[in-house]
N, C-alpha and C positions, 0 to 999 in steps of 0.2 A: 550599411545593410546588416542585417541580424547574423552575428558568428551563429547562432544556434538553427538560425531557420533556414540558411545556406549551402547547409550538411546535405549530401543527401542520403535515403536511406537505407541500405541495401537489402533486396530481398531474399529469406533462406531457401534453401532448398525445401518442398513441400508447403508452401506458405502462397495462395492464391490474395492478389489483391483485385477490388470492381469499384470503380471511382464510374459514380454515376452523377452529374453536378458534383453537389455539396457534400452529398452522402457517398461515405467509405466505408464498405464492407468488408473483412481482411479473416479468411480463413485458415487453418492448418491444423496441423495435428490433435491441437489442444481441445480446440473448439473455436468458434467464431463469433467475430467483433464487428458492431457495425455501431457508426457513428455520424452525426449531421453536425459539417462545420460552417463554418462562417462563409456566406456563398462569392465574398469579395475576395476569400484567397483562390489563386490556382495552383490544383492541387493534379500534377501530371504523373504519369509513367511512365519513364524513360528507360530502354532496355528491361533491363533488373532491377532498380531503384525507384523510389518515389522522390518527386521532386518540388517543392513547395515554392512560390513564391507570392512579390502583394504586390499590388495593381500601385500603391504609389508608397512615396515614403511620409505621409500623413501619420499622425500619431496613434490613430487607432489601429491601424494598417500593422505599423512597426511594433505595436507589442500584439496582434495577435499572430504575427509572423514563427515565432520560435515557439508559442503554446502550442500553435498549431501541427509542427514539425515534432513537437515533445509527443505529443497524445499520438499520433502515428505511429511513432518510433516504439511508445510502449504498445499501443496495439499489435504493434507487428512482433514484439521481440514476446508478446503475449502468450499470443496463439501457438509461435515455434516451440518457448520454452516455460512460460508459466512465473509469478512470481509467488518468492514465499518472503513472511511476516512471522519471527520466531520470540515466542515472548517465553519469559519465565518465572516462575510463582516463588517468591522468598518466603518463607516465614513456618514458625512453630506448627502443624499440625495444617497448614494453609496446602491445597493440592486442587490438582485437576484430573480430568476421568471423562472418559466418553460416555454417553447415553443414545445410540441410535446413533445421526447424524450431528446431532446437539453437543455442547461441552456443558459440563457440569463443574463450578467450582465452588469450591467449598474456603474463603478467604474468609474468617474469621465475624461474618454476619451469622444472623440465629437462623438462617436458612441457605441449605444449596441456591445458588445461582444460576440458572438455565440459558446458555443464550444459542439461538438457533442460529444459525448461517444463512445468509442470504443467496439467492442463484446465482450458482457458478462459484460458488466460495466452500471450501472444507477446510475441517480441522483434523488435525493427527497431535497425538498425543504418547510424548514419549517418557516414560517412568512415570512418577506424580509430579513433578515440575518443569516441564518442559512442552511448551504448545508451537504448533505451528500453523499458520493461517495461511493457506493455499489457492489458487485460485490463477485465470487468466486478465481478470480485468484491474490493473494495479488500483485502481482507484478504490474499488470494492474491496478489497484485499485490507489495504490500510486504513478502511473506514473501519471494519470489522474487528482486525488488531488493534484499534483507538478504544471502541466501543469495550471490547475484553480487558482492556489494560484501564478503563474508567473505571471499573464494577471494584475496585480496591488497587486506587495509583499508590508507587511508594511512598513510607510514610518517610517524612524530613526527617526522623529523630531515630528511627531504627531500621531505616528501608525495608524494612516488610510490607510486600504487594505484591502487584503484577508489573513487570518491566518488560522492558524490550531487552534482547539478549544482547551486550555489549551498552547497555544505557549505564552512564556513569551518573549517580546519586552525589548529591552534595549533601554531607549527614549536616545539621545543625546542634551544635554543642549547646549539650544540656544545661543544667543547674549547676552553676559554679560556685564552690565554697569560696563564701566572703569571709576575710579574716576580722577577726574580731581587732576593735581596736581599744587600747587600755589607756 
């Protein structure tokens, strides 16, 4: 049986969940998640928990077992508490800035870069280099921080870019003096 799918998952205080079939709706404080799974798992509420299991141990069955428990789990842990996605700008003159709801960065193209936030997703913006991507739906969250961190990924030779905060860069060693031979 799936370690991951066999968890069950607990529900917070202020966090309504509506399992109606396949479709799970999961509200709370943040905002609200709804989502259509797989109609072969069963997907219960038990007490205060939700509790997943699969109709057999088939291969299909067995891996969407623990995907299925995953996507819940962040639903849930969603709505309660929200996740965040902190990236930050390296380099000479390279920065970020708000504009309305939009971020603007300015990474060393011949134009500001505009990128708008998709629903349910914000950015916050702390000094010139430091962003945060906000949001309830993890999925959305880190497509968004992908998207921001594309617009100028670090370079291999000077890491100047956009990183994720705690991303460890492997610099590539430059041009090495070859010695002459006599």
């Amino acid at each position: 049986m799936s370690r991951i799918g066999r968890i069950p998952i607990p529900i917070p205080l202020g966090v309504k969940v509506n399992i109606s079939g396949s479709i799970v709706s999961v509200t709370g404080p943040k905002g609200q998640l709804s989502r259509t799974f797989d109609p072969d798992m069963s997907i219960e509420l038990v007490e205060e928990t939700i509790k997943v299991s699969r109709p057999s141990d088939a291969k299909p069955h067995r891996a969407q077992h623990g995907l299925v428990r995953s996507l819940l789990a962040n639903m849930v842990e969603g709505v309660s508490e929200g996740f965040i996605r902190e990236l930050s700008v390296v380099g000479a003159g390279y920065r970020a800035r708000m504009s309305g709801d939009n971020l603007v960065l300015q990474v060393g193209h011949s134009h500001p870069v505009e990128i708008v936030p998709s629903r349910g997703v914000g950015f916050s913006v702390e000094g010139s280099n430091r962003i945060k991507v906000m949001g309830i739906d993890k999925e959305s969250v880190g497509q968004i921080a992908a998207e921001v961190r594309s617009v100028r990924p670090p370079d291999p030779y000077k890491g100047k870019g956009v990183r994720y905060v705690n991303e460890q860069i492997h610099l590539k060693p430059g041009k090495k003096a070859v010695g002459k031979k006599k």
